[in-house]
Every structure is written in structure tokens, then in C-alpha cells.
C-alpha positions as CSV (number, residue, x, y, z in Angstrom):
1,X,4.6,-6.9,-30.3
2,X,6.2,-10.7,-30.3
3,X,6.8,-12.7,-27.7
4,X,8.5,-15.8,-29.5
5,X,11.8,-15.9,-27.6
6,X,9.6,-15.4,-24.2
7,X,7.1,-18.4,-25.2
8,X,10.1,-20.5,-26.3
9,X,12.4,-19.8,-22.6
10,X,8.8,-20.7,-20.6
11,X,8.6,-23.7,-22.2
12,X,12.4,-24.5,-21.9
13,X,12.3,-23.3,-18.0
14,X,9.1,-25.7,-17.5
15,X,11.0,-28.6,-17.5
16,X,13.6,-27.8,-14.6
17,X,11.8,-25.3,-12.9
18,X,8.7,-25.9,-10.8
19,X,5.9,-23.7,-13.1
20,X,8.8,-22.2,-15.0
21,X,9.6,-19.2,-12.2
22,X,11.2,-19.3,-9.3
23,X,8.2,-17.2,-7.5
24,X,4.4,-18.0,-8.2
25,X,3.7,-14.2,-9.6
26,X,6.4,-14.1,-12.5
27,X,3.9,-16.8,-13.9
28,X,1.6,-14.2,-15.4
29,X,-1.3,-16.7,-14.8
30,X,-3.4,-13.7,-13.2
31,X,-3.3,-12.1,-16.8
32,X,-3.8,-15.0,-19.0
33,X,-0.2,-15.3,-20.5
34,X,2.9,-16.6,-20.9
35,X,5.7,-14.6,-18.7
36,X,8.0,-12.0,-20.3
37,X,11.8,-13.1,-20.2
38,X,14.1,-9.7,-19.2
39,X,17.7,-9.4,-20.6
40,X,18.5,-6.1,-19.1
41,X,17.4,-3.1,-18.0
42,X,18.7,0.7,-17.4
43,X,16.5,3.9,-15.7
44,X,13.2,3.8,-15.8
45,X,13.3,0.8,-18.8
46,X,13.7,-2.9,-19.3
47,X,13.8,-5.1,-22.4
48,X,12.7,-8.4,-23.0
49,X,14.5,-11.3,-24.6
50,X,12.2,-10.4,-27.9
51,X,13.7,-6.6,-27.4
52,X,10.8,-5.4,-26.9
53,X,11.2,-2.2,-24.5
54,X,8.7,-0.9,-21.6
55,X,8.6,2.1,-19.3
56,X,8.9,-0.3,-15.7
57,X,6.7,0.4,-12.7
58,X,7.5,-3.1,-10.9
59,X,11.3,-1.8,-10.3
60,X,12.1,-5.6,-9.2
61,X,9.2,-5.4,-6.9
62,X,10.0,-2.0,-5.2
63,X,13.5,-1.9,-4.3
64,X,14.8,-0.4,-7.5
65,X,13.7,3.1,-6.6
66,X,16.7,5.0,-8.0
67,X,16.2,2.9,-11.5
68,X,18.1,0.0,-12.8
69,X,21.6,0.6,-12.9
70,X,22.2,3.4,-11.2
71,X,25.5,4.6,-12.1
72,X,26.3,5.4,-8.6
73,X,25.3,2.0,-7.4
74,X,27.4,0.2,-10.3
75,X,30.2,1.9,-9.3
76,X,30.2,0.9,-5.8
77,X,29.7,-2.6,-6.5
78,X,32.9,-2.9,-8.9
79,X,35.1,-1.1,-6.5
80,X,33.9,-3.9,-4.0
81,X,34.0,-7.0,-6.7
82,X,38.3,-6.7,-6.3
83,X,38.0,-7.6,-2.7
84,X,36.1,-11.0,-3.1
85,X,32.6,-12.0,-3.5
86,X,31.5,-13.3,0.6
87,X,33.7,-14.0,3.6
88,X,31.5,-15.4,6.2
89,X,33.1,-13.1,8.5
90,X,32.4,-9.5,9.3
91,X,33.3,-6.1,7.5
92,X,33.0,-2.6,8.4
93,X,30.5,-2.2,5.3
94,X,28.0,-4.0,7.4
95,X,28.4,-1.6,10.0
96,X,28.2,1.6,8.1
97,X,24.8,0.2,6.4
98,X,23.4,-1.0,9.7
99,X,24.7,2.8,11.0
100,X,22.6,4.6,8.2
101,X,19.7,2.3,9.0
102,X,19.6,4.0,12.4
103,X,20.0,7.2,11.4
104,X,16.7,6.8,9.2
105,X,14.7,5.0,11.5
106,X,15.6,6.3,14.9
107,X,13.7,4.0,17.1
108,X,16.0,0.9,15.9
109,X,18.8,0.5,18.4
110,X,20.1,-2.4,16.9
111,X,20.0,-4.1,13.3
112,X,20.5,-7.8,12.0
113,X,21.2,-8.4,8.2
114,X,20.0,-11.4,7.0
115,X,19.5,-12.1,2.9
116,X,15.3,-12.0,2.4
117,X,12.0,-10.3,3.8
118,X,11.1,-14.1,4.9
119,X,13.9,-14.2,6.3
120,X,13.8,-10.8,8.2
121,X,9.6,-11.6,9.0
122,X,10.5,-15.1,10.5
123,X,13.4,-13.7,12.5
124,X,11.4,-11.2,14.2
125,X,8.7,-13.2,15.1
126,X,11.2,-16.0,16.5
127,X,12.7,-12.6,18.9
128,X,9.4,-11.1,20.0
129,X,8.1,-14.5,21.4
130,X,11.3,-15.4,22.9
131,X,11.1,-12.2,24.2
132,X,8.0,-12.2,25.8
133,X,7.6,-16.5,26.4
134,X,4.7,-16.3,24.3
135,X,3.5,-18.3,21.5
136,X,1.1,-16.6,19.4
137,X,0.8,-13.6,16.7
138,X,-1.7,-11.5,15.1
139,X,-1.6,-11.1,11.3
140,X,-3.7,-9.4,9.3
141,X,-5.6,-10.9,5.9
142,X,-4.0,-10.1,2.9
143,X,-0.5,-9.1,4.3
144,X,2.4,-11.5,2.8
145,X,5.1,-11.4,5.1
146,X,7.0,-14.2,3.3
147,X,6.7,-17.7,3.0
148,X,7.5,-19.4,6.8
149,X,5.4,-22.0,7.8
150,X,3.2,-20.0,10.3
151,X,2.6,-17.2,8.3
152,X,1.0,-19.1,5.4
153,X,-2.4,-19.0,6.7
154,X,-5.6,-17.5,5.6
155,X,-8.5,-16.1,7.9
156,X,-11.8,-18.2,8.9
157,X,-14.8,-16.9,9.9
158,X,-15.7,-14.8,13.2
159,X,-13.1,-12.7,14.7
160,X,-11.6,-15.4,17.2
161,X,-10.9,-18.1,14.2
162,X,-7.7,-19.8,14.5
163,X,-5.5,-19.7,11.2
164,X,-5.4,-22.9,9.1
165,X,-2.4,-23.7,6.4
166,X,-3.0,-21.4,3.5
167,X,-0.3,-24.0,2.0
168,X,0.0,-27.9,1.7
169,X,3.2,-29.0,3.7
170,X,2.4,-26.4,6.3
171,X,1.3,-28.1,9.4
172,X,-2.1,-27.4,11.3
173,X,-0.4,-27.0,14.7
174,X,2.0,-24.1,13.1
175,X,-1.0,-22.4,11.8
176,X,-2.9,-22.5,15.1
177,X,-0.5,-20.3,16.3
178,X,-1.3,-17.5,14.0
179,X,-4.5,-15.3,14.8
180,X,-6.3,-13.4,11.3
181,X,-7.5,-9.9,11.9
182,X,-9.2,-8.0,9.3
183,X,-6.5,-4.6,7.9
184,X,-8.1,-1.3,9.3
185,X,-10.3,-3.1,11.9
186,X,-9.0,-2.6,15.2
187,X,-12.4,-4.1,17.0
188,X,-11.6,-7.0,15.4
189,X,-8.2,-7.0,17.1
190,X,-9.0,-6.6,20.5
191,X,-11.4,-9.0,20.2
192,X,-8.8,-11.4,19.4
193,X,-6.7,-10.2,22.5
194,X,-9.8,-10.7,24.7
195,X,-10.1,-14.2,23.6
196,X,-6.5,-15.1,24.5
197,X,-5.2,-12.3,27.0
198,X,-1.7,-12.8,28.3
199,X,-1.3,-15.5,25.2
200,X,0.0,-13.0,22.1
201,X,3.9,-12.3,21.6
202,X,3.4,-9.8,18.7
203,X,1.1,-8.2,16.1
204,X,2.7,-8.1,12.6
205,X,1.5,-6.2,9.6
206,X,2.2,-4.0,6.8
207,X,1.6,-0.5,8.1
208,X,0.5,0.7,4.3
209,X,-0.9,-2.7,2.7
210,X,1.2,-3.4,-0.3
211,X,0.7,-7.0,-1.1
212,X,-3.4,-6.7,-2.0
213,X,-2.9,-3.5,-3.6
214,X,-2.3,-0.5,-1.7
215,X,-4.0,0.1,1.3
216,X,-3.4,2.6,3.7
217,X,-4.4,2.4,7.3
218,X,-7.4,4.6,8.5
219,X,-7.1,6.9,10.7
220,X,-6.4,5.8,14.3
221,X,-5.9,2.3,13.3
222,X,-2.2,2.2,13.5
223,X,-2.5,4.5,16.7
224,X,-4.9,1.8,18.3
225,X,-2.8,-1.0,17.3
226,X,0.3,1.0,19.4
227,X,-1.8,1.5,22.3
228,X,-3.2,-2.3,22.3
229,X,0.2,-4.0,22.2
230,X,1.6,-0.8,25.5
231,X,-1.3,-1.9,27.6
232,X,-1.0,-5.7,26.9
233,X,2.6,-6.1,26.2
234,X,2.3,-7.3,22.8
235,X,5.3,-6.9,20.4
236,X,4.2,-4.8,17.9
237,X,6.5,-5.7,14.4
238,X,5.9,-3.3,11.5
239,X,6.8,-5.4,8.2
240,X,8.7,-2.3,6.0
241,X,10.5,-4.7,3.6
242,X,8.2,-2.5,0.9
243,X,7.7,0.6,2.2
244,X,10.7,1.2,4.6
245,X,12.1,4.1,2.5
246,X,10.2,4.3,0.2
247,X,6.7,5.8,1.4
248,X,9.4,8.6,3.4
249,X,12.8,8.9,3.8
250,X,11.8,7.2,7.3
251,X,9.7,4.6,6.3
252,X,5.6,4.7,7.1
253,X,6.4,4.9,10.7
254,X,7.8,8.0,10.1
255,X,4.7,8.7,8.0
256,X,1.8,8.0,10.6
257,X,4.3,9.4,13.5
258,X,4.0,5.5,14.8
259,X,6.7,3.9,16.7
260,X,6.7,-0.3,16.7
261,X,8.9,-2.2,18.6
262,X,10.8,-3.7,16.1
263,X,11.1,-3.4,12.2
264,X,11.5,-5.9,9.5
265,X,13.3,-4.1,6.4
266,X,14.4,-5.6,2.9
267,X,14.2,-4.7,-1.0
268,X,15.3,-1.0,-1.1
269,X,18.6,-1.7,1.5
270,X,19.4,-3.7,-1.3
271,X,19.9,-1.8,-3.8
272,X,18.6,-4.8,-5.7
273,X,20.6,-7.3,-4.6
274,X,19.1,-10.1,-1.9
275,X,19.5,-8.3,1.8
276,X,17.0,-8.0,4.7
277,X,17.0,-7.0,8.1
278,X,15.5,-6.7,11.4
279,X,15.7,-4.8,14.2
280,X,14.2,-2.6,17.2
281,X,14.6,-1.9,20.6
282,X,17.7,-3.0,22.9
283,X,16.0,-4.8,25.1
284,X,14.2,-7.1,22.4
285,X,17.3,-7.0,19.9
286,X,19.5,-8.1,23.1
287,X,18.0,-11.5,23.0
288,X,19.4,-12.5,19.8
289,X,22.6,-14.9,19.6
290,X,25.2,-14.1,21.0
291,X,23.7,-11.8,23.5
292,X,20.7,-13.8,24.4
293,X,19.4,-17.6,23.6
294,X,17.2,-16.6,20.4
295,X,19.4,-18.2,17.3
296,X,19.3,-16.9,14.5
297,X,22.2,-17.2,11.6
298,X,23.0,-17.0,8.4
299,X,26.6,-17.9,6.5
300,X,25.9,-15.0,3.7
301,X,24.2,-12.4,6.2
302,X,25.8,-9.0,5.6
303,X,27.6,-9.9,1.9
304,X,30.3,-7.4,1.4
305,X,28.6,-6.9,-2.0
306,X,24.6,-6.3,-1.1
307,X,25.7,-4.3,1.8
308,X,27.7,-2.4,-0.3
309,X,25.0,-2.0,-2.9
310,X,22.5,-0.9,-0.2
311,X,25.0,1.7,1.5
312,X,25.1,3.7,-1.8
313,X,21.6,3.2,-2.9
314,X,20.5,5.1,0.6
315,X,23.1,7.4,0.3
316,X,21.3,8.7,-2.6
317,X,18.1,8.5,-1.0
318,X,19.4,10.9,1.5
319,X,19.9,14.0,-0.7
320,X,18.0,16.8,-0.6
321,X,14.9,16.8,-2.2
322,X,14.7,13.3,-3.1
323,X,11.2,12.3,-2.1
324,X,9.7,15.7,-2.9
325,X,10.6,14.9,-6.1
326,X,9.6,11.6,-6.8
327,X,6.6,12.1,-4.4
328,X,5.4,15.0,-7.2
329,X,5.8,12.4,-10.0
330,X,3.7,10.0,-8.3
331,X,1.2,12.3,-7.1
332,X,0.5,13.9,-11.1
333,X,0.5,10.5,-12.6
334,X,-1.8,9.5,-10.7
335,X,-4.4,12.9,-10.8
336,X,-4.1,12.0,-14.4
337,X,-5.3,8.9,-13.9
338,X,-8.0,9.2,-12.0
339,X,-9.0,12.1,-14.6
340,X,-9.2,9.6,-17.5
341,X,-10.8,7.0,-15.6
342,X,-13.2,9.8,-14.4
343,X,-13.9,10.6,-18.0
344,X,-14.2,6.8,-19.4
345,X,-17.1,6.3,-16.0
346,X,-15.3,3.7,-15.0
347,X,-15.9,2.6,-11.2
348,X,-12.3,2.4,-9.8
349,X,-10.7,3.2,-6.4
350,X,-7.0,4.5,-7.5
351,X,-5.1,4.8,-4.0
352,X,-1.4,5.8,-3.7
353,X,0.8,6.8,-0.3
354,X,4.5,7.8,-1.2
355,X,6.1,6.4,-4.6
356,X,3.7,3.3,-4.3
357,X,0.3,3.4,-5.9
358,X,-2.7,0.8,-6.7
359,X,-5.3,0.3,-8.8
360,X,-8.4,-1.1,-8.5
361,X,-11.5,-1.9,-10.4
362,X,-14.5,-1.3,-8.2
363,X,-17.1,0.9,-7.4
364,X,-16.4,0.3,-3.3
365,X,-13.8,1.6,-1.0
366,X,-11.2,-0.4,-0.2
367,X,-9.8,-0.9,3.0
368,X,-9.4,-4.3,3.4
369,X,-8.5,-7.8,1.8
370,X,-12.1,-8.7,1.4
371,X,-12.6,-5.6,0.0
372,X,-10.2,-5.8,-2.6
373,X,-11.4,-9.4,-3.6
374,X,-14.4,-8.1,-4.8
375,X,-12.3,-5.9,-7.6
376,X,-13.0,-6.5,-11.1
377,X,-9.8,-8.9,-12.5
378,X,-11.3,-9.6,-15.0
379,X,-10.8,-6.2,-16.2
380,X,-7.7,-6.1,-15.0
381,X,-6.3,-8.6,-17.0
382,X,-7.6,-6.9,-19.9
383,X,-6.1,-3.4,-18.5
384,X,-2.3,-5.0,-18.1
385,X,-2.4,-6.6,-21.8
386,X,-3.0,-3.3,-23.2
387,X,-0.3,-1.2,-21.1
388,X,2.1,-3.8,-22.4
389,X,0.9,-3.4,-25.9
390,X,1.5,0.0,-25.2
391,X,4.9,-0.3,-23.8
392,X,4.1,0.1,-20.2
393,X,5.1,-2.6,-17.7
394,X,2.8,-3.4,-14.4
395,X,2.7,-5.8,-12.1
396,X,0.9,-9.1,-13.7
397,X,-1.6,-8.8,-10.5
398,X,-4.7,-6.6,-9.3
399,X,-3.1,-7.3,-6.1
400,X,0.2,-6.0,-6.4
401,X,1.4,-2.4,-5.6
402,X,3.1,-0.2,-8.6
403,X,6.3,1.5,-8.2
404,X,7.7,5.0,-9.4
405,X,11.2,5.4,-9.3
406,X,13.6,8.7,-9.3
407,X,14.8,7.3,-12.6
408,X,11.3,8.2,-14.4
409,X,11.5,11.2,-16.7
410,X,8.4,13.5,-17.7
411,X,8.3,12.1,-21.1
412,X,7.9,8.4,-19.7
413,X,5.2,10.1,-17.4
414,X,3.5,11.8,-20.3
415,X,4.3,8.2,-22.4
416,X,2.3,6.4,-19.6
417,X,-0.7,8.7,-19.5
418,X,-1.2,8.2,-22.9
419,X,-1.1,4.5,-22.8
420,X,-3.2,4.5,-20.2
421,X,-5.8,6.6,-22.2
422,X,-5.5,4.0,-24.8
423,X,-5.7,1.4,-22.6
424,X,-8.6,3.0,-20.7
425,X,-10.5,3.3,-24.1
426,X,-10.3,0.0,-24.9
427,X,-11.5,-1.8,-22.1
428,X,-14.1,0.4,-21.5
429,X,-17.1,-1.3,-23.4
């Protein structure tokens, strides 16, 4: 399998483009080579520059979970092309997207669109503390919710350690605003709250960890979290720009039966164009400009053409049957799986919730950033390199989630399985 064209774009795109990508991942540094350069993509495939052709589990980084190109999403987005490209005004396309919303995730009175996950992450945070005239958050290590200044930090030691920049060019007084709790440790949150009580506008996190793997919440974490932020009226923000509709037709909140204040959505409503939202209860979500004094704005917010892209694409999500059906495929690639790496005695934790799964090398649990540090990359790097050899595309991270789509046939199931069997076999020694 050549890679010549790839190599030869890289080195082009090196000298306009910071690092050659336009997002630090795409770089493939985690796996010891160059990136691959895609030229299109259909179903459950995409081919690179070189045409070489792999069976895709990255789906754009979750939100292509009807496949690339859905024919029902295409055809939505010509029929809108005629009428122009971006107003900066409203439409009723926005409305009938923000309406659906609701209808999947009943505890969101009101929706925002804006055009990214950082943008949705940052917006919320900005609400909840005008909302409650506080100043700090609680974070949790190892959740990305984007790239604003204040949530670029990383976690010191002890459980009352203030967060320090994670990033050059983010200052320390931003950071000190941001309090690290360790995912699936609820002791370790309330001791935070003890240590500043009355001080904390909101807790943010992933509700299933996607961005160090995938890591689900224990039981009664989620539920202790909920009860933390009633008793000390702490906003509590669940970040669903990955899993909102994709680990249920309701997001994880619907899951874990979980109810957070407000919601910060993105990639799927999208349909794979840029969108995000926010949203939550009225009496939060009525503080934002123009009903209350919390600005937010945004001249491409609510495109005629995303929001048109993200209307169908939940449309279809909304059929009976959808996430039994790409629940099953999930749930048998992944028994298979764990079957071969059961057979090759290789330590692993394999965890999956939804159409999202991880993988990782290690003989621990893993419930927690730390945790999932101490996985093998090593091996990992070796692992991805033979999937793509084998015509299997993964995320070019042990820290990343993998994505099944409804556009992923039994034969690319049974394709994968084998070139994981292969892949397993060789890395084995």
C-alpha cells in the first residue's frame, strides 16, 4: 500500500499550514507517520489521494453516523444550495432543527445554534456563570471540551489543585478559574466543592468519556454529580457534542436516566457540516442576548445549509429501529474482538456504550484519564499500521473513540474482524 501522493501533499501543506493540518490529531504523529490525504468518501468507505480504499470507523470524528454521503442528506442539501449559501438572518430551517432537538432531548427548553463544539462548550459556560454570578467550573481530566482559554488546563496534584494552562498563550489567571476532578471519582468532587463552597457556577463533562478513549461513568457517578450541583446550585453542563445521538436516540442522558441543566451538542446535528448548539432550561437559556445580558453571537449561526444537513440527518435517525440496528453491529464487532484478543492473551480493556467503542492496551480497568495513560501505545501504534495495511481505518490515537455507522454492511464487519485477526497476530510477539 503507497502513500506517495499523501507524503508529497504533507510536505506541500507544511509550508502554509502550521504542522500541515488544521487540527493537532490529523498529524498522525501518535502512530509514527505521515497523514493520509482523503479525496472522497461514500457509506461505510473513504479513499485516499493514492486510492487506496478503507472500511472507516472515524466517520469525521463521530458525526457521520448514517455514512458519508447519504443520499437522503445530499439531497436535502442541493434542494437548499438554489436559495443561497448564508443570510445572516433567520430561516424557519433553524427552527424546525432547534424543534427536533427538543423533541429528542426533552429537558432542553430552549436551543442556540452556533458553528463548533468550542463554540457550544464556551457558550455554556459563559450562561451558567452569568447565571449564577459565579466564577468557577469543575472539569474533569481527560475531557476535551474544545479549545477556549479556560478549558485548556490539565490537573495538579491533590484534589483542591487549581488548573494551570495546558497551552502556551493561555493565561494563568484564566486557568485558575478551572478546578480538575478525576472522571468516575465523585469524592474527589465534593472535595473540590468543600474547598470553595458558594464559589462554582457549573460542572462540565462528558457523561461517557470519549476524548481518552471510551469511558463510561460508574455507577452512581453521574447520579452523584446531579445531586451535588441540586444541593449546591451548581450548573451542571453535560458536553454531548459526541455522544448526543449517538449513544441513544436521546443522547447519554437519556441513557443513565440523568437530567443536566443545560446541554452542549455538535457533530451528528450536523450531518457533517460545522454546527453546534447549546441549550437547557428556560430560566438559564433566558439569560442569553436578547433576553438577558449574557452575549453571545455569531454571523454564520444557524446556516441555512448545516441546518438543513442536520434536519435530515436526524430525521433519519428517528426511524424505527435505527439504534437497535446499529447498536447490534457494534455490540458483535466487538464480542469478536474481545474473542480474538482473548485467544492472542493479550491484556486489553475493549469498552464500548452505544455506536462508540475503545480500545485499549492494558491489563488494568480503565475508568479514568490516569488510567488510560498507563495503556500500551506503543502497541497501539503498531495495531493502527496494520488495520490500515489491512484496509481498516481508526483513529490515529489510543485516545480517541471509534465510530460505527448505519452505513456499515456485514461484509465490512466480517472484513474488519479479519483484519483485526491479522493485525492481532502480528503484534502479538
Amino acid at each position: 500500500m503507497k502513500h506517495t501522493l499523501s507524503n508529497q501533499l504533507f510536505l506541500r501543506a507544511q509550508q502554509s499550514i502550521p504542522g500541515g493540518v488544521n487540527s493537532p490529531v490529523r498529524a498522525f504523529r501518535s502512530v509514527g507517520m505521515n497523514p493520509l490525504f482523503i479525496k472522497s468518501a461514500a457509506g461505510s468507505r473513504i479513499v485516499d489521494v493514492d486510492d487506496n480504499e478503507y472500511i472507516d470507523y472515524v466517520g469525521s470524528w463521530g458525526p457521520m453516523i448514517l455514512g458519508h454521503g447519504h443520499p437522503v442528506v445530499l439531497e436535502a442539501i442541493r434542494e437548499k444550495l438554489g436559495a443561497g449559501l448564508s443570510f445572516g438572518a433567520p430561516t424557519e430551517v433553524e427552527i424546525e432543527l432547534a424543534e427536533l432537538i427538543k423533541t429528542m432531548m426533552p429537558n432542553l427548553d430552549l436551543v442556540r445554534m452556533v458553528n463548533s463544539g468550542t463554540e457550544a462548550t464556551m457558550s455554556a459556560i459563559r450562561v451558567a456563570r452569568g447565571f449564577t454570578g459565579r466564577d468557577k467550573i469543575i472539569k474533569f481530566a481527560g475531557c476535551y471540551h474544545g479549545h477556549a482559554d479556560f478549558l485548556l488546563v490539565k490537573a495538579g496534584s491533590g484534589a483542591t489543585t487549581l488548573g494551570t494552562p495546558d497551552s502556551k498563550g493561555v493565561p494563568a489567571a484564566f486557568a485558575e478559574e478551572t478546578l480538575i476532578a478525576e472522571f468516575n471519582n465523585l469524592d474527589n468532587v465534593k472535595a473540590l466543592i468543600e474547598e470553595f463552597p458558594g464559589e462554582i457556577a457549573a460542572i462540565i463533562l462528558e457523561p461517557v468519556a470519549g476524548n481518552m478513549g471510551v469511558i463510561a461513568p460508574g455507577a452512581g457517578f453521574l447520579s452523584g454529580i446531579r445531586s451535588l450541583c441540586d444541593r449546591e446550585g451548581i450548573v451542571l453542563i453535560f458536553d454531548e457534542v459526541m455522544t448526543g445521538f449517538r449513544v441513544s436516540r436521546g443522547g447519554a442522558q437519556e441513557l443513565y436516566h440523568i437530567m443536566p441543566d443545560m446541554t452542549t451538542l455538535g457533530k451528528i446535528i450536523g450531518g457533517g457540516l460545522p454546527v453546534g448548539a447549546y441549550g437547557g432550561r428556560q430560566d438559564i437559556m433566558q439569560k442569553v442576548s436578547p433576553l438577558g445580558d449574557v452575549y453571545q453571537a455569531g454571523t454564520l449561526s444557524g446556516n441555512p445549509l448545516a441546518m438543513t444537513a442536520g434536519l435530515a440527518t436526524l430525521k433519519e435517525l428517528n426511524r424505527s429501529g435505527f439504534y437497535e440496528d446499529i447498536g447490534s453491529k457494534t455490540t458483535w464487532l466487538v464480542n469478536e474482538m474481545r474473542d480474538i484478543l482473548e485467544k492472542a492473551s493479550i491484556p486489553y480493556r475493549m469498552q464500548s456504550v452505544g455506536a462508540m467503542f475503545g480500545l485499549f492496551f492494558i491489563d488494568q480497568d480503565v475508568t479514568s484519564f490516569a488510567d488510560a495513560l498507563k495503556c500500551d501505545t506503543g502497541r497501539y501504534k503498531q495495531f493502527f499500521r496494520e488495520m490500515l495495511i489491512q484496509g481498516v481505518y481508526l483513529a490515529p490515537s489510543a485516545f480517541e473513540a471509534t465510530f460505527m455507522s448505519a452505513a456499515h454492511s456485514e461484509s465490512d464487519l466480517e472484513k474488519t474482524r479479519d483484519a483485526f485477526r491479522i493485525s492481532i497476530d502480528k503484534i502479538k510477539g
